[in-house]
C-alpha positions as CSV (number, residue, x, y, z in Angstrom):
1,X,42.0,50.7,24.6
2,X,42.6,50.2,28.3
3,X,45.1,47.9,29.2
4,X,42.5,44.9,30.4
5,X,41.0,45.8,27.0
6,X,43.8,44.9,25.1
7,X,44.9,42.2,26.7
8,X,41.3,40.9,26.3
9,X,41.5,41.3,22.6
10,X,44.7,39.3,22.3
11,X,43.5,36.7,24.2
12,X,40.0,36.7,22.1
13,X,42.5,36.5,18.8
14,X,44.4,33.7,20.0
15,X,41.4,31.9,20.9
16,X,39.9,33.2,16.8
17,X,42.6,31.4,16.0
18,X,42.1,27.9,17.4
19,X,38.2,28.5,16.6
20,X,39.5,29.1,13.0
21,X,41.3,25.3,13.0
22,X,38.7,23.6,14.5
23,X,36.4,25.0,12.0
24,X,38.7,24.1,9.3
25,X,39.3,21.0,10.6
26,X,35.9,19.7,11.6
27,X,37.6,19.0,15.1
28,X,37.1,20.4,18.7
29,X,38.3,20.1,22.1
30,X,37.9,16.9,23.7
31,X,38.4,14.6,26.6
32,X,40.2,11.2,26.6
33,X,36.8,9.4,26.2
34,X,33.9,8.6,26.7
35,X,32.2,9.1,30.6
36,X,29.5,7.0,32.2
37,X,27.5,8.7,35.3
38,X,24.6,7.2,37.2
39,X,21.1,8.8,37.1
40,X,21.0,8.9,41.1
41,X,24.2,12.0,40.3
42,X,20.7,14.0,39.6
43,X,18.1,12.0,41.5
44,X,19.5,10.8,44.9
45,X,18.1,13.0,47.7
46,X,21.2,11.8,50.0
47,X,23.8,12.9,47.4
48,X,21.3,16.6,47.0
49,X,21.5,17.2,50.8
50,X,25.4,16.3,50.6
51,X,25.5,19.0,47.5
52,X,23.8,21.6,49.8
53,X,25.8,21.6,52.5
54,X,29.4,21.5,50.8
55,X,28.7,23.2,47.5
56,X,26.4,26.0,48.6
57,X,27.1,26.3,52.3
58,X,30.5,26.1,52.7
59,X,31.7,27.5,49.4
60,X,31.6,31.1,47.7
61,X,29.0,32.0,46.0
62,X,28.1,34.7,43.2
63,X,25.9,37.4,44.8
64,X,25.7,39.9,42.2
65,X,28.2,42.4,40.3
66,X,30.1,45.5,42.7
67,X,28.3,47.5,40.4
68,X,25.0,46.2,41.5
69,X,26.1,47.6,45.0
70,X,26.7,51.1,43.9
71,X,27.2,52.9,47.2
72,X,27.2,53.2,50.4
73,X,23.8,51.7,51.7
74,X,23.4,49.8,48.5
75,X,22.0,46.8,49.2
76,X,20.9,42.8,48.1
77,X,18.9,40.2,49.6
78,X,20.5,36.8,49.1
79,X,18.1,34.0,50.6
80,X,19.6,31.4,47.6
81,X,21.4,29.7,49.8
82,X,18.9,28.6,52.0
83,X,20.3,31.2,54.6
84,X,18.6,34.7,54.6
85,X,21.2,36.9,53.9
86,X,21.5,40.7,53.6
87,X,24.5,42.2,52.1
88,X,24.9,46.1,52.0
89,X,27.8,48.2,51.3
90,X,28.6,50.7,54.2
91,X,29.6,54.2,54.6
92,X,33.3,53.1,54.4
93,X,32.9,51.4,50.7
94,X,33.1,48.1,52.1
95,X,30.9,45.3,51.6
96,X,29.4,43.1,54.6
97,X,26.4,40.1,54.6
98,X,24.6,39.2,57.9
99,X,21.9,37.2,58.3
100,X,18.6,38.8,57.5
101,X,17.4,38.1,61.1
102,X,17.0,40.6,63.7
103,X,18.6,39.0,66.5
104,X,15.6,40.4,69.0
105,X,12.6,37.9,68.3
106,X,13.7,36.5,64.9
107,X,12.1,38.6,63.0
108,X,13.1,39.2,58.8
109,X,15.2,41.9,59.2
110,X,15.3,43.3,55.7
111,X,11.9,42.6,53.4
112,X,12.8,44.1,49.9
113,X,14.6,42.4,47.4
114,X,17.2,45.5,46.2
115,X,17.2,49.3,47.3
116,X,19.4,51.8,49.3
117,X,19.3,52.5,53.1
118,X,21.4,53.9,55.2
119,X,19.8,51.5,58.2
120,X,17.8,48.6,58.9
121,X,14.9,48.7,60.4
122,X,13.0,45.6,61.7
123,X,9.3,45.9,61.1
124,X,8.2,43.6,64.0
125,X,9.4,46.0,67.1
126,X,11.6,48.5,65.6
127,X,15.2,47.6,66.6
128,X,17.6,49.7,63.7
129,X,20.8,48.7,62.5
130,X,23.2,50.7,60.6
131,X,25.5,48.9,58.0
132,X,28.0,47.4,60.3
133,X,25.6,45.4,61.6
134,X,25.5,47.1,64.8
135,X,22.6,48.5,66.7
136,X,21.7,52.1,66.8
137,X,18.3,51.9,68.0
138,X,16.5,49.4,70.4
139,X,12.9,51.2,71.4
140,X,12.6,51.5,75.3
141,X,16.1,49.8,75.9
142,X,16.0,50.2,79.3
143,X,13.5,47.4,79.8
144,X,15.8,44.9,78.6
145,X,18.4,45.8,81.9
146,X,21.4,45.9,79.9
147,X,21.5,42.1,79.2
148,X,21.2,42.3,75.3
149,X,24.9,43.4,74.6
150,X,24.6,39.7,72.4
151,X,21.5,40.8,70.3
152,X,22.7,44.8,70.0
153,X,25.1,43.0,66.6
154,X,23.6,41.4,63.7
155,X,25.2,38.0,62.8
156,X,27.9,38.5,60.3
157,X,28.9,36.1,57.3
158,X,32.2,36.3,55.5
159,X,31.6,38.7,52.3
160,X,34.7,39.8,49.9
161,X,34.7,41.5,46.3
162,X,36.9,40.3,44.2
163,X,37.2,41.0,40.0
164,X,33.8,43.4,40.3
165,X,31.9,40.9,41.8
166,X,30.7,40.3,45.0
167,X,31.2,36.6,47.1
168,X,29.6,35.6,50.2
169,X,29.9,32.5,52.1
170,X,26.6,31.4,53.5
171,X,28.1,30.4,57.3
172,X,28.0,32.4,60.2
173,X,31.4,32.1,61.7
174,X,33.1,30.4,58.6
175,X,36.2,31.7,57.1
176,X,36.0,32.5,53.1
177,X,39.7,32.0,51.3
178,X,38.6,33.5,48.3
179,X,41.6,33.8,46.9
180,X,42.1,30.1,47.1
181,X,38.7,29.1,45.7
182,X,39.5,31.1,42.5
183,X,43.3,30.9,42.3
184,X,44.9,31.9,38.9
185,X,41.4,32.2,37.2
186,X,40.8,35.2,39.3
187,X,43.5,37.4,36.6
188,X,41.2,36.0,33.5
189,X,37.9,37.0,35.6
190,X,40.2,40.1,35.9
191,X,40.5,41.1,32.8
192,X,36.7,41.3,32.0
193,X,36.8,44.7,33.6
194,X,33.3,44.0,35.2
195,X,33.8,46.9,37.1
196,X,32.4,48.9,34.3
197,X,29.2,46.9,33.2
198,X,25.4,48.0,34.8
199,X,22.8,45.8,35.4
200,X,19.8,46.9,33.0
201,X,17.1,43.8,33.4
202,X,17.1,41.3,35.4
203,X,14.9,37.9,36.0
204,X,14.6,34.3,37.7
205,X,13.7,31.2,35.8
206,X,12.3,28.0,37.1
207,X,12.2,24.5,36.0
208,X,11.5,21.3,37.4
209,X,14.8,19.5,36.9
210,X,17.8,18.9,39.7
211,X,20.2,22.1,39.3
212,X,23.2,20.0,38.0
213,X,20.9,18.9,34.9
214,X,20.2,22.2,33.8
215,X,24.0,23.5,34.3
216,X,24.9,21.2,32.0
217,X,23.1,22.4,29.2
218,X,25.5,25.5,29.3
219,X,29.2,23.5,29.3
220,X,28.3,21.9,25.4
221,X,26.7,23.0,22.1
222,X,26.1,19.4,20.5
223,X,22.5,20.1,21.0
224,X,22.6,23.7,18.7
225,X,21.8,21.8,15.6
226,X,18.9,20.2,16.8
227,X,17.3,22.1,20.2
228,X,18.2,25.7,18.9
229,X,17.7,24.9,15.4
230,X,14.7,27.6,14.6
231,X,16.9,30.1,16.7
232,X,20.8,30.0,17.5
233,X,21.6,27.0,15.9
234,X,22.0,29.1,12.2
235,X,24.9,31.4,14.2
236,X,27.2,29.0,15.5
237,X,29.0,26.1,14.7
238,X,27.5,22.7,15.9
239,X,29.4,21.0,18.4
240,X,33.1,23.1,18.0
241,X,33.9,24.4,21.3
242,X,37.3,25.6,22.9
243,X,37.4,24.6,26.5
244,X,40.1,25.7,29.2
245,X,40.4,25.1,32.8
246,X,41.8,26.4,35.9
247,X,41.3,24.0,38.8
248,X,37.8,24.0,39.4
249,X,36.2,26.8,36.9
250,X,36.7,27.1,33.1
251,X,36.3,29.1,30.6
252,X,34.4,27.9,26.8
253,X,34.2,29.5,23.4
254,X,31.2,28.5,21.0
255,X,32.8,29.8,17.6
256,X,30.2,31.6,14.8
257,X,29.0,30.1,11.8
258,X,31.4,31.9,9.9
259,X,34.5,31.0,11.6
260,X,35.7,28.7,8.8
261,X,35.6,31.8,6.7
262,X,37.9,33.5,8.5
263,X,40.9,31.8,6.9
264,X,40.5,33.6,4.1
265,X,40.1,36.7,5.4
266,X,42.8,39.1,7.6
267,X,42.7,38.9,11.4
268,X,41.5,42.5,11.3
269,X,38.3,41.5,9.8
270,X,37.7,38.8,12.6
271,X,34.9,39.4,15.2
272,X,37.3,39.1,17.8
273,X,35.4,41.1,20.6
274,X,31.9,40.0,20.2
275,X,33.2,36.0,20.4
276,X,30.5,34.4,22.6
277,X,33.0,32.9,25.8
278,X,31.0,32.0,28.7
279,X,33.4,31.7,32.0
280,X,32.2,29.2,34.8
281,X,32.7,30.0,38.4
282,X,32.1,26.8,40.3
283,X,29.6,24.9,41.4
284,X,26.7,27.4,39.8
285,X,27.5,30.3,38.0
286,X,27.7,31.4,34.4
287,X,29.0,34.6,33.5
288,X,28.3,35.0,29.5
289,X,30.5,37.6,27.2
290,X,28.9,37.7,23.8
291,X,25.2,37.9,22.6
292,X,23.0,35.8,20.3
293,X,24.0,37.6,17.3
294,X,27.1,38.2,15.9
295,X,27.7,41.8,16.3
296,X,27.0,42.8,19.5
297,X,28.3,41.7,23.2
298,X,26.8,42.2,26.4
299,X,27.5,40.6,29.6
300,X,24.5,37.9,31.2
301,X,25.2,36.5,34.5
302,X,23.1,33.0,35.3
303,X,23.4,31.9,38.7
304,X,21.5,28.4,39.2
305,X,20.1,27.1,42.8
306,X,18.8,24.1,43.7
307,X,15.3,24.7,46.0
308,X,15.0,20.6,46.0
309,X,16.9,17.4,44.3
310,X,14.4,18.1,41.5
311,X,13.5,22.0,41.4
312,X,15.9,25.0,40.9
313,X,15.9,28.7,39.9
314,X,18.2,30.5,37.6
315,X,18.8,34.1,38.6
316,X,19.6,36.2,35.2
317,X,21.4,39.3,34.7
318,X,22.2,41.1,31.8
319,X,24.7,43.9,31.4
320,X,25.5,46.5,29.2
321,X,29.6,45.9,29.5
322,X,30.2,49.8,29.7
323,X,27.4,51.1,30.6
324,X,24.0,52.5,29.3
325,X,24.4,55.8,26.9
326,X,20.9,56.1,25.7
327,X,17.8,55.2,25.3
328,X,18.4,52.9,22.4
329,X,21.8,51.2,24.4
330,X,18.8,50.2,27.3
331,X,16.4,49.1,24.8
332,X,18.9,46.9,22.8
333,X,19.9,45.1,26.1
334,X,16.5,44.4,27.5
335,X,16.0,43.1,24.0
336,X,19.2,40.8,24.4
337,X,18.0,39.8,27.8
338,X,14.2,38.4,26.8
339,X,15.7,36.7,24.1
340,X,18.3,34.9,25.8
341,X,15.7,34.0,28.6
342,X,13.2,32.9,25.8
343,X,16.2,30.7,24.6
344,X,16.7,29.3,27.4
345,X,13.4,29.0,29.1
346,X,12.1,27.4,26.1
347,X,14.5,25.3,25.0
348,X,17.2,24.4,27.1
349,X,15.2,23.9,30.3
350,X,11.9,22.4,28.5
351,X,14.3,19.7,27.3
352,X,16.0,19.6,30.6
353,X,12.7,19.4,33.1
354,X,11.2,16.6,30.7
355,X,14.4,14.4,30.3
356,X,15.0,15.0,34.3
357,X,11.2,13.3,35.2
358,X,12.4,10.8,33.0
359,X,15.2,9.4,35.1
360,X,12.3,8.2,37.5
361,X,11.1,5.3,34.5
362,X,14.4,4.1,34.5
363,X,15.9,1.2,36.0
364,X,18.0,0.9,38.9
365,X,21.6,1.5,38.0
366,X,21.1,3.5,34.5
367,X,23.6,6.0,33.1
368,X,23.6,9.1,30.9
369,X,26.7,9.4,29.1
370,X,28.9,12.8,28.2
371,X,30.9,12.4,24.7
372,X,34.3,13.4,24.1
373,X,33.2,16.8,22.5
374,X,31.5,17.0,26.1
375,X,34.6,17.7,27.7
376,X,33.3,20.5,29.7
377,X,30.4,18.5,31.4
378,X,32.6,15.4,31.8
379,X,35.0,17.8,33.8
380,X,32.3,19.7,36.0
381,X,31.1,15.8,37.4
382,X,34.5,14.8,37.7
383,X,35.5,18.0,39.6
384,X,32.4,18.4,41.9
385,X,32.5,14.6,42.7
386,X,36.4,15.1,44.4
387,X,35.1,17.9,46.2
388,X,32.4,15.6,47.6
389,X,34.5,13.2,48.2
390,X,37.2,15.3,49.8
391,X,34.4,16.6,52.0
């Protein structure tokens, strides 16, 4: 067992344990009290725009795993933003985003989604780039007199890797303290050794809903008993959660069904490595250790956008944690991937897109309200309305 490995495991006991007593106990983590928020959190489009700007402009955001940029030339399209992005690693191992505009006549720089090149060609008049950003081929350059030395660069945004993935800040120009934006939860995103996990299928899902509405539905499991009663709902316990924070991101554990057993049973009969902990890297993205079952654990990535105040996409990932071995290892993961994006397509973000529309028939002034045991959502609105009021 590496050391991240084990340290992992002892962390997943200790958190068996507290799963254990709240299972015992009928008891879970919870906030003070209850919290009140206005519908307009989800429906203004003054508070959306204000969202856009600080949230996903000006903060980092989740592009994909290092090991979805593999080497040198490897590269991803990011356009979720609202800022066409392409991010490639070079021939020095480094990763780098520009924009995905060919600073000649504007044209999209970059036009498929994932792939490996070793330059960039634009398709409109042919000016290549190599993965610096830097020109190595303008056709009939001496027509332009030697007054493009501006254009000859592509326009660079801050891009970093930190914990096997890979950040980019959506700002030409902008600085990206990484390092500050995750501070100490960067040594628990450490320790899931993402370094080692390949993608094996991946997919986008849509719903009509604002973005915040469908996060949500990923910080609680009060709705397991009744949403995801014909599928999860039999494999974990209702509304028992184990929720940690450090400053803006968290971490949560949904315990099994059987975790009450497990009092009776030694510690080295627990399923301490396949425990289902999803870690949240704010404002938008999920990154899910466990599986719907009980004996297996992959990793899933969900990364939710907002395209209006009342449309976003969820871009999914699933992993196998080290790596595909066989046929059967690929098979059983795409499996794990369709039915986790059956789960939630169907039933988290049907319930989400109808209940959204809803707010409209409301009157001026209404509120949802988060429960105790809703500790996590409570947080994330509390949390993401300082930043917007900071900003």
């Amino acid at each position: 067992m590496s050391g991240h490995a084990e340290q992992m495991h002892l962390i997943r006991r200790d958190l068996c344990r507290r799963a254990v007593e709240h299972a015992r106990n009928g008891t879970t983590d919870m906030a003070p009290d209850v919290m009140h928020n206005d519908v307009s959190a989800y429906t203004d489009p003054d508070r959306f725009a204000r969202e856009q700007r600080k949230l996903f402009r000006e903060m980092p955001q989740v592009v994909c795993l290092s090991t979805d940029l593999a080497g040198p030339g490897s590269y991803r399209l990011f356009d979720d933003a609202g800022v066409p992005i392409v991010v490639i690693r070079g021939k020095d191992g480094l990763v780098r985003a520009f924009l995905n505009i060919c600073p000649h006549r504007g044209a999209r720089l970059v036009r498929g989604t994932s792939d490996k090149a070793n330059r960039m060609t634009c398709w409109f008049h042919g000016w290549t780039f190599d993965s610096t950003g830097r020109a190595i081929g303008v056709p009939q350059e001496p027509l332009f007199c030697g007054k493009i030395d501006e254009q000859k660069h592509l326009i660079a945004c801050p891009a970093e890797e930190r914990h096997g993935l890979v950040f980019v800040l959506p700002t030409p120009g902008a600085t990206m303290d990484l390092d500050a934006h995750l501070g100490t939860f960067g040594a628990e995103l450490d320790m899931l050794d993402l370094g080692e996990a390949r993608a094996v299928k991946d997919g986008e899902l849509r719903v009509t809903c604002n973005w915040k509405y469908a996060l949500d539905t990923y910080f609680e499991n009060y709705h397991f008993a009744t949403l995801h009663r014909n599928s999860i709902g039999p494999f974990f316990v209702n509304n028992v959660s184990l929720y940690d924070s450090w400053g803006l991101h968290h971490r949560l554990v949904f315990p099994p069904r059987d975790a009450g057993q497990w009092v009776s049973r030694p510690e080295s009969e627990w399923l301490i490595d396949t425990l289902g902990t999803p870690y949240f890297i704010f404002p938008n993205t999920i990154i899910f250790n466990g599986s719907l079952s009980a004996n297996a654990a992959y990793v899933t990535t969900f990364r939710l956008f907002p395209v209006g105040v009342g449309e976003m996409v969820t871009r999914m990932t699933t992993y196998a944690p080290h790596g595909v071995n066989s046929p059967e290892d690929r098979a059983e993961v795409e499996a794990a991937f369709l039915a986790m994006a059956d789960l939630v397509g169907k039933e988290d973000y049907a319930v989400t897109g109808e209940a959204w529309r809803n707010f409209a028939a409301m009157p001026k002034g209404s509120k949802v309200v988060y429960g105790r045991q809703e500790i996590a959502v409570q947080n994330f609105h509390r949390k993401l309305d300082g930043v917007l009021a900071a900003a």
